[in-house]
N, C-alpha and C positions, 0 to 999 in steps of 0.2 A: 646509179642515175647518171644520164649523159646528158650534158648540156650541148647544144648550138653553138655554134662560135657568136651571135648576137645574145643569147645569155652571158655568156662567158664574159664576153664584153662588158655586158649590164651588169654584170655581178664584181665584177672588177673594180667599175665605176661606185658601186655602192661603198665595195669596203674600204677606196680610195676617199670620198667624201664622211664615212666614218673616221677617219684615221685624222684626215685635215683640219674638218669642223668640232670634230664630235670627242678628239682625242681617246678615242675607243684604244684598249691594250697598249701591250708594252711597247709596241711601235708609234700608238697614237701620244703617250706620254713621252715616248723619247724627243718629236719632231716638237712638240709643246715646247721640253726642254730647250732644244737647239734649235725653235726660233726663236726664245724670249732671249736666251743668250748673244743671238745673232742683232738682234733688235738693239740690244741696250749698248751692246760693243759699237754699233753704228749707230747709234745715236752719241754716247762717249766723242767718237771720232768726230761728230760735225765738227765742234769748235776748235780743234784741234786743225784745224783747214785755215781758221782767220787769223791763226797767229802768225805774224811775219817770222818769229825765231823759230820757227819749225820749218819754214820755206826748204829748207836741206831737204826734210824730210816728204816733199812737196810729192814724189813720184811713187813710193810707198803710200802713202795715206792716197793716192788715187788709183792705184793699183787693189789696194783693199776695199774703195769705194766701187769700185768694177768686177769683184767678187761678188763682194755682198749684193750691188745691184744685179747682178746675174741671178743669184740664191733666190729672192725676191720674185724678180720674173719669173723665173722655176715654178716657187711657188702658188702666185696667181695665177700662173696659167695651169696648173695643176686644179686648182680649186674652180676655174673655170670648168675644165673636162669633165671634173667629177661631179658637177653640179647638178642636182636633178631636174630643177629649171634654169639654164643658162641664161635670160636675159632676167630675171627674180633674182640672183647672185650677182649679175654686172650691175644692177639698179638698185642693192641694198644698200646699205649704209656700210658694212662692213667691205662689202665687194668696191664702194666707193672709195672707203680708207684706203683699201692694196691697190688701186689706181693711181690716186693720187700721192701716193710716200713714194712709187715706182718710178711716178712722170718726170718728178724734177731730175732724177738723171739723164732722161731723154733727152728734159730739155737744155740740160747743161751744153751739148752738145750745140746746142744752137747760141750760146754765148749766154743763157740765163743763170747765170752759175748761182745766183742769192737765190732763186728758187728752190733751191737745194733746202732749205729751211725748213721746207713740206714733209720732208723725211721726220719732223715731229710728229707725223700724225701717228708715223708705226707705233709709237708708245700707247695709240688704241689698243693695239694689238695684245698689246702686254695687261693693260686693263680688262679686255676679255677674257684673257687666258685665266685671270683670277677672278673672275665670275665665273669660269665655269668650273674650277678648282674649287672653289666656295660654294657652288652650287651640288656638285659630287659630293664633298664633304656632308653640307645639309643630309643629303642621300643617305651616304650612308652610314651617317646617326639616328634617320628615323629607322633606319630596316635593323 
């Protein structure tokens, strides 16, 4: 069976939005892993910003803040692409959390650096990942 390059596409898109949302296989469990990882190291790292005896350390902790804010954007805009309704993802709640933990970097830029504080929200992130780890588990106890 030969697809279209607009299936191909479409079908792309699905097993991308499986992988992201849905943690489908071993690739959907690895990215799970290595955003909750990514999540909690950058959340760790806020307060490590207010402490003036780290100040040495001031160009590293924003060099790693400019990683991970990259990773992030990667990300949502990955889960935008793949999303089967794109304006029903930008206006959910979850779509709202990867917005908003994203922004304050942006806005850092404009001199809001305490906005930075918004990046609490990704620890949604980490709360969903165990509802749907809790929820598979459920799964597959009744089967």
């Amino acid at each position: 069976m030969t697809f279209t390059p607009h299936e191909k596409h479409s079908e792309m898109r699905k097993q991308l939005w499986a992988i992201l949302h849905e943690g489908k296989g071993m690739t959907g469990h690895a990215f799970d892993l290595f955003l909750i990882i990514l999540i909690i190291a950058s959340l760790a790292l806020l307060p490590l910003e207010f402490i003036p005896q780290l100040s040495a350390y001031h160009d590293t902790l924003a060099l790693i803040e400019i990683f991970t804010a990259v990773l992030f954007s990667l990300e949502y805009g990955l889960r935008i692409y793949s999303a089967p309704d794109r304006a029903k993802y930008l206006f959910s709640f979850y779509g709202l959390v990867d917005f908003f933990s994203i922004a304050p970097f942006y806005l850092g830029f404009l001199g809001t650096q305490y906005v930075r504080v918004l990046r609490l929200l990704r620890i949604l992130r980490v709360a969903k990942r165990g509802e749907i780890e809790a929820a598979a588990s459920e799964d597959e106890a009744e089967q």
